[in-house]
C-alpha positions in Angstrom: 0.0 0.0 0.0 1.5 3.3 -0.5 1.1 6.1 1.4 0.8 10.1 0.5 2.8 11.8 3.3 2.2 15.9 3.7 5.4 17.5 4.0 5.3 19.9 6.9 7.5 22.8 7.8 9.8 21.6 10.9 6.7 19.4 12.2 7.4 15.6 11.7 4.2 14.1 10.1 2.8 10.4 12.0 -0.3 9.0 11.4 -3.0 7.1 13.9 -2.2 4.2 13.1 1.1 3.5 11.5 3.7 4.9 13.6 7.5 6.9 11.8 9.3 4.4 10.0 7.6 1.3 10.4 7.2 -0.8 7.3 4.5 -3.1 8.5 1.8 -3.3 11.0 2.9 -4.7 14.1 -0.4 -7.4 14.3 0.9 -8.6 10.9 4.1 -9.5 12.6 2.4 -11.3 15.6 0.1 -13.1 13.3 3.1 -14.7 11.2 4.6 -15.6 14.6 1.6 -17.4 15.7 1.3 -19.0 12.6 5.0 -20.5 12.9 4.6 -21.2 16.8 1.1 -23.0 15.8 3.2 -25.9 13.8 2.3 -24.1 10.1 5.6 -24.9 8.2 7.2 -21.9 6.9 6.5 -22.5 3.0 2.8 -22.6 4.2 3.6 -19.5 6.1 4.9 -18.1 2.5 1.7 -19.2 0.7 -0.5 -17.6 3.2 1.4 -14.2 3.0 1.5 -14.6 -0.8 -2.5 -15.1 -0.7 -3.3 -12.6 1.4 -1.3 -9.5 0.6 0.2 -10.4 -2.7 4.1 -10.9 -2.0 5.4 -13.9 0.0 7.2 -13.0 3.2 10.7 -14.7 3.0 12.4 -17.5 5.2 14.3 -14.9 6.5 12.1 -12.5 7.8 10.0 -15.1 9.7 13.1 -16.4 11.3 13.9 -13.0 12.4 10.3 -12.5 13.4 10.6 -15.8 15.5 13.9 -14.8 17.5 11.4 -11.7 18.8 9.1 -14.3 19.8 12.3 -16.5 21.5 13.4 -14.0 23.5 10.0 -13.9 25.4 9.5 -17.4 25.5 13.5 -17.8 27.0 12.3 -15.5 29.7 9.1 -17.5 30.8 11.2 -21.0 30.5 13.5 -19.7 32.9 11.5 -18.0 35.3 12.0 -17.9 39.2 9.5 -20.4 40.7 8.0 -19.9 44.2 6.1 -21.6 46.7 5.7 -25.6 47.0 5.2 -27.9 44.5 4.1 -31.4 46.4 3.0 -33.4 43.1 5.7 -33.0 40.3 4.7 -35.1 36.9 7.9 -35.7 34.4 8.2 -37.4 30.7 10.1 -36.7 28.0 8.9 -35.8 24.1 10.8 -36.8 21.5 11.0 -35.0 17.9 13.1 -35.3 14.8 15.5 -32.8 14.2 18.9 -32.6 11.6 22.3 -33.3 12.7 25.5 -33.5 10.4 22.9 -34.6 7.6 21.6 -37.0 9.0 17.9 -37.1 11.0 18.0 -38.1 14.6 15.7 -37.9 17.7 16.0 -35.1 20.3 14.2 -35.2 23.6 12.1 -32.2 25.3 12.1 -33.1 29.3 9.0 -31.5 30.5 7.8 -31.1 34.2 4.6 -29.9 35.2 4.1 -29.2 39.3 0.9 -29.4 41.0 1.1 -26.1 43.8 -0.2 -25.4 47.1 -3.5 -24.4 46.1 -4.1 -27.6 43.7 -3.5 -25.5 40.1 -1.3 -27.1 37.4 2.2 -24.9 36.9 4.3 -26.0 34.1 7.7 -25.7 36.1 9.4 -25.7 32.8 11.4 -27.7 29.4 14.7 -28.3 28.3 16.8 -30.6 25.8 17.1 -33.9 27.4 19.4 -35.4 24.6 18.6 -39.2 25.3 17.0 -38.8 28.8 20.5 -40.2 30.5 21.3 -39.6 33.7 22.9 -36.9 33.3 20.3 -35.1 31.7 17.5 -35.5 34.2 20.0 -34.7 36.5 20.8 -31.8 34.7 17.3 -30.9 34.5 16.4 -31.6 38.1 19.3 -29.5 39.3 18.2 -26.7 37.2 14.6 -26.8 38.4 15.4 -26.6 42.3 18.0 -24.0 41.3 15.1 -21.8 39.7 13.4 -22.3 43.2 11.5 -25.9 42.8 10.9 -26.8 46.6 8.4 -28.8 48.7 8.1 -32.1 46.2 6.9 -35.0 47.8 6.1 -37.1 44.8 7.3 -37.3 41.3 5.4 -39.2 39.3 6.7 -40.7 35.3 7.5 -43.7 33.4 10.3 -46.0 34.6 13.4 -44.8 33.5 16.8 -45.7 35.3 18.6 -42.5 34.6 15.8 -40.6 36.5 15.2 -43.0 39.1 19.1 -42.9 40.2 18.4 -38.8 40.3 15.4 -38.3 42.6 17.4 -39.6 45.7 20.3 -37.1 44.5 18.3 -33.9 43.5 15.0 -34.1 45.7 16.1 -36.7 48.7 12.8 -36.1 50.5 10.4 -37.0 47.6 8.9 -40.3 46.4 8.5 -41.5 43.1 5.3 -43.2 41.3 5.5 -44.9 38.0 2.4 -44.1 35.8 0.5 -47.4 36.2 -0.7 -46.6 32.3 2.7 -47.3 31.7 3.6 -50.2 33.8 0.6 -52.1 32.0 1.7 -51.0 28.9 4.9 -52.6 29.8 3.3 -56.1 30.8 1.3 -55.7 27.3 4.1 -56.1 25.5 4.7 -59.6 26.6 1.3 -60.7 26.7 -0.5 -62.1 23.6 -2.9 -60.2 21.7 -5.7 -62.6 22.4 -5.3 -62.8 26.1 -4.7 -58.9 26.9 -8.5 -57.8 27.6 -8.5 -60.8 30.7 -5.4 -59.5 32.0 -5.9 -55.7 31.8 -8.7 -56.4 33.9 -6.9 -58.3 36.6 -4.3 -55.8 36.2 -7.0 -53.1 36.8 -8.3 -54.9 40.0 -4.7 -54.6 42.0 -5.5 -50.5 41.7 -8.7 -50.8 42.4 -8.1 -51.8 46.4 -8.7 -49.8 49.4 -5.0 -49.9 50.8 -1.7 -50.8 50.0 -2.0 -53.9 52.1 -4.8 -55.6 49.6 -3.1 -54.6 46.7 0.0 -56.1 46.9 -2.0 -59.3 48.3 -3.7 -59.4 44.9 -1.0 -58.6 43.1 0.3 -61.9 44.4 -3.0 -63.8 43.1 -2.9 -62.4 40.4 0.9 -63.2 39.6 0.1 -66.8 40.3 -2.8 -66.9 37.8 -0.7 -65.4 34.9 1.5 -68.1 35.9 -0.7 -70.8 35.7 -2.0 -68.9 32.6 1.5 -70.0 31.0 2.2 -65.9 31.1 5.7 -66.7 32.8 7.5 -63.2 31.2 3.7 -60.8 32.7 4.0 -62.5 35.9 7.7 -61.8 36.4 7.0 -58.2 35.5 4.1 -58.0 37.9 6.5 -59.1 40.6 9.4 -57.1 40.2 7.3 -54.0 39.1 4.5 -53.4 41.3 5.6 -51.8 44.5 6.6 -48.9 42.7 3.7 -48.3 40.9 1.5 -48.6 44.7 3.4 -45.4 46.1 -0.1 -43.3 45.7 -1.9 -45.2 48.3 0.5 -43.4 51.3 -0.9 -40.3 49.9 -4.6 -39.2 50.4 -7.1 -41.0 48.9 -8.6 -37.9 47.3 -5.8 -37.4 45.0 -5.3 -41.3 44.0 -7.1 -40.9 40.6 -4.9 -37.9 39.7 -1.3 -39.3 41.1 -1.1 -43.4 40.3 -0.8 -41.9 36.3 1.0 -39.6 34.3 -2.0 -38.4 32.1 -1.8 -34.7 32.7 1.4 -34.4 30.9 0.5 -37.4 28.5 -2.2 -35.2 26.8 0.4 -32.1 26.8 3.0 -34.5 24.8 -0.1 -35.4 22.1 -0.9 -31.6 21.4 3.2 -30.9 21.4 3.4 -33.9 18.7 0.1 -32.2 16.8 1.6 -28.7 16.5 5.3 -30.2 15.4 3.7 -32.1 12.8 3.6 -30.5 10.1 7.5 -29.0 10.7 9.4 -32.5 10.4 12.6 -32.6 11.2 14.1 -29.4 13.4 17.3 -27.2 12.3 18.5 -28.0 15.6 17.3 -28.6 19.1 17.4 -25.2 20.1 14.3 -24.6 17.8 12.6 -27.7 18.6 12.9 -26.7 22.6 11.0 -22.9 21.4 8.7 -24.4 19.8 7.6 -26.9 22.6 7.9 -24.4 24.7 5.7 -21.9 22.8 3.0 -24.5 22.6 3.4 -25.5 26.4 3.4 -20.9 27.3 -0.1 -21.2 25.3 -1.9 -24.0 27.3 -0.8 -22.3 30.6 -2.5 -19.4 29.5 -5.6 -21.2 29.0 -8.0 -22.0 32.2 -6.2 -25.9 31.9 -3.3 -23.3 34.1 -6.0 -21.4 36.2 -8.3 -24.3 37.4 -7.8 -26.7 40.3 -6.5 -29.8 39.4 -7.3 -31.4 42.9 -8.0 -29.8 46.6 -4.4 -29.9 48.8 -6.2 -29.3 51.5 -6.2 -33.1 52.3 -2.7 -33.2 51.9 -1.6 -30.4 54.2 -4.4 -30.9 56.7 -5.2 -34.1 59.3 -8.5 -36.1 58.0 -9.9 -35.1 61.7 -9.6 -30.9 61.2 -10.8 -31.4 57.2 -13.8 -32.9 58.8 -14.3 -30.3 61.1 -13.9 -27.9 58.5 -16.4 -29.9 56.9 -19.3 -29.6 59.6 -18.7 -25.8 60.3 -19.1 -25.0 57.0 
């Protein structure tokens, strides 16, 4: 579009709405950003630009556009984080991303907290490499360097370089393994024709009232998968299932929110939906924005601003909650 400027004598002319010197309208900026940070690939971003306005906006100026966008999302990863977070849920994401020619697999550490008033915080992301020991270690430190404190429980999938970490890092917390995962695990060695009979036994172990009863049907139920000729799922059930029981010391309010690791399973499925359409990253440093940028965008949504579950019954005794109950 061009513009008729009035030249005025030692008054500098600026319009309403375009300010001195800018070529382009700062919402046009924000809107390419968003399109990029939304998982549209940058030749779709072209296309768009070229449908819209007549002239396709380069790979160039979007990248330079997206370093803008960076520089904000660098200073929310790496905020200071305050008060308690009792329930922490980890996982990992893995995406595609170029190296020396050739494609490899880069993993995004995530860790969402649950805080004192029962809200979900994501506590933040970082390149994980191949989730080693050293990088949830590296992780963990950096968290309770930013100010993580007060974690009782973190709850993930099994994996041996974060299990040899917790003790290090947090030495006072616990750790769950997602019981999605653990039966997922005992799936894998279990026919096809003969999973639905033992998801269900699997099912009943979580479904008792204490600790005690579980691990006493755990037994039964090893010894019918062993009787069921399902030597490899009954070994698994053995050696697996005390850690996957940790909930049931917690209060029975929040078991159906702690025993999994579904609130940061469904963040994963809507990172993997937005990085799509990109393929394989430049390098992880992009990949990490992007997740990032995606994971900014749900905490902004009420998913960040509701409460996940009442702490009430985990900092007070059952006897005052009931109180509280009656008064009220």
């Amino acid at each position: 579009m061009e513009l008729k400027v009035p030249k005025l004598k030692g008054i500098p002319f600026e319009t309403a709405i375009i300010e001195r010197y800018r070529r382009r309208e700062s919402s046009v900026e924000e809107a390419l950003i968003e399109m990029y940070l939304a998982g549209v690939s940058v030749r779709r971003v072209e296309d768009i630009t070229e449908a819209l306005w007549g002239t396709k906006i380069s790979p160039g100026t979007i990248s330079n556009l997206n370093k803008k966008a960076y520089e904000h999302i660098e200073t929310w990863r790496t905020r200071p984080l305050s008060g308690d977070y009792p329930y922490v849920y980890v996982d990992g994401v893995y995406l595609k991303r170029s190296w020396g020619g050739e494609i490899q697999n880069v993993s995004i550490l995530v860790a969402i907290g649950v805080s004192q008033d029962g809200c979900r915080e994501i506590l933040g992301a970082a390149e994980g490499m191949k989730e080693d020991r050293e990088s949830w270690r590296s992780f963990f430190v950096w968290l309770k360097e930013r100010g993580l404190t007060g974690v009782r429980l973190i709850i993930g999938d099994k994996n041996l370089g974060m299990l040899e970490t917790i003790p290090e890092v947090f030495p006072d917390a616990r750790y769950q393994r997602c019981t999605v995962h653990f039966y997922r695990n005992i799936f894998s060695v279990t026919p096809r024709n003969k999973m639905k009979a033992v998801a269900l036994m699997l099912k009943a172990i979580h479904a008792q009232e204490s600790k005690e009863a579980a691990r006493e049907k755990a037994l039964q139920i090893s010894e019918k998968l062993q009787s069921m000729k399902l030597a490899k799922a009954a070994k698994k059930v053995e050696d697996g299932i005390e850690e996957t029981l940790t909930y049931m010391d917690f209060p029975t309010q929040h078991w159906s929110r702690i025993r999994t690791n579904n609130t940061i399973e469904r963040l994963n499925r809507e990172i993997k939906r937005r990085t799509k359409a990109i393929g394989a990253f430049p390098d992880g440093q992009s990949a990490l924005m992007l997740v990032c940028a995606r994971l900014r965008h749900v905490a902004a949504t009420s998913w960040g601003a509701r409460r996940y579950m009442n702490m009430d019954h985990l900092f007070k005794p059952e006897e005052n909650l009931l109180s509280d109950i009656i008064a009220g």
